[in-house]
VMD Tcl script that draws the C-alpha trace (Angstrom):
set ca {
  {136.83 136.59 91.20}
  {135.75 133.17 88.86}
  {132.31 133.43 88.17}
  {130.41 130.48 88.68}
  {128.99 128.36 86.62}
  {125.45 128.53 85.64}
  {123.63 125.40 84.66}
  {120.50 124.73 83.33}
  {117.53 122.78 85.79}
  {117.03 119.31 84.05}
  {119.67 119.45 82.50}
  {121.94 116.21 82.22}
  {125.28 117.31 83.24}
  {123.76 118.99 86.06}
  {121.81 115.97 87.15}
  {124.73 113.83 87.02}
  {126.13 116.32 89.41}
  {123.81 116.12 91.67}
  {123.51 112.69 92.00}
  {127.13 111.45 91.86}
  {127.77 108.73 94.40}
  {124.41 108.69 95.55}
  {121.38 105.83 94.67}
  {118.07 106.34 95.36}
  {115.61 103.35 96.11}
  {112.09 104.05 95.80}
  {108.87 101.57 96.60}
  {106.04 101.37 93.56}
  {102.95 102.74 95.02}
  {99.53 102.72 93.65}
  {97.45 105.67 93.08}
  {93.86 104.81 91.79}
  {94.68 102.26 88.98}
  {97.50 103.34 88.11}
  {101.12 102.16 89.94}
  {103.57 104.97 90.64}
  {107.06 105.50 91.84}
  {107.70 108.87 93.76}
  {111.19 111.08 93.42}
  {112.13 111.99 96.41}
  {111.89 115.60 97.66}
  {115.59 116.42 98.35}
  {116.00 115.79 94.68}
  {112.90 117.48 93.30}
  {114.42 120.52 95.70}
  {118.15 119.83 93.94}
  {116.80 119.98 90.27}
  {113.84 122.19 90.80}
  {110.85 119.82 89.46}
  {107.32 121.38 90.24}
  {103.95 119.94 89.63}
  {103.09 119.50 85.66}
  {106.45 119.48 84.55}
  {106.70 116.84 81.33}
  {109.34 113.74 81.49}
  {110.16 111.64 78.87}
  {110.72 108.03 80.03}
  {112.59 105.22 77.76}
  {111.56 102.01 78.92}
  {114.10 98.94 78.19}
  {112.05 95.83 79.41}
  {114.68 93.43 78.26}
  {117.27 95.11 81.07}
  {114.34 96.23 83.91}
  {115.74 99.57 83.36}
  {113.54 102.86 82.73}
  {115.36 105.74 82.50}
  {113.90 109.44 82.58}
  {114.45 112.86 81.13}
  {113.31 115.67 82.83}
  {112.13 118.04 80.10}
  {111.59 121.34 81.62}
  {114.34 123.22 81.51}
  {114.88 126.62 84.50}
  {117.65 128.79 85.88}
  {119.27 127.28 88.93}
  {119.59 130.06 91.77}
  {123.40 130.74 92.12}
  {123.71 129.19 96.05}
  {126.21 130.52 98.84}
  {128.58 127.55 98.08}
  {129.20 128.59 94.61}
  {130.11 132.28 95.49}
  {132.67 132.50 97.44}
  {134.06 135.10 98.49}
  {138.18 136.07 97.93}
}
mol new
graphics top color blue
foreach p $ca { graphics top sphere $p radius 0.5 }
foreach p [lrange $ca 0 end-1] q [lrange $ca 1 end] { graphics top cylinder $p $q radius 0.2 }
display resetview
């Protein structure tokens, strides 16, 4: 039997794996002064984002594009779909 492989949480190859094919649209909220955009759970379940974890954002204004990094980097559980049995 292949073994499976194991990628890194945060990790841009994974993330791009995740999210192929889908968008996500998300409203600005505001919390106290401050406006916010939320990521939505299915992802933060996906790519395993918890409370406190750092992300680097790179903001081009020109474009009204802000792209982020997830920084914190854990090992993904191995799921059911990626062992399969022979």
């Amino acid at each position: 039997m292949r073994e499976a492989p194991v990628f890194k949480q945060g990790s841009p190859y994974r993330v791009r794996e995740l999210m192929k094919g889908r968008k996500m649209e998300q409203k600005v909220i505001k919390t106290g002064n401050s406006l916010a955009v939320t990521i939505p759970a299915k992802f933060v379940r996906e790519v395993g984002l918890r409370v406190g974890d750092r992300v680097k954002a790179m903001i081009k204004p020109g474009k009204g594009v802000m792209e982020y990094t997830f920084l914190e980097m854990r090992q993904l559980p191995l799921s059911g779909k990626l062992l399969k049995r022979s």
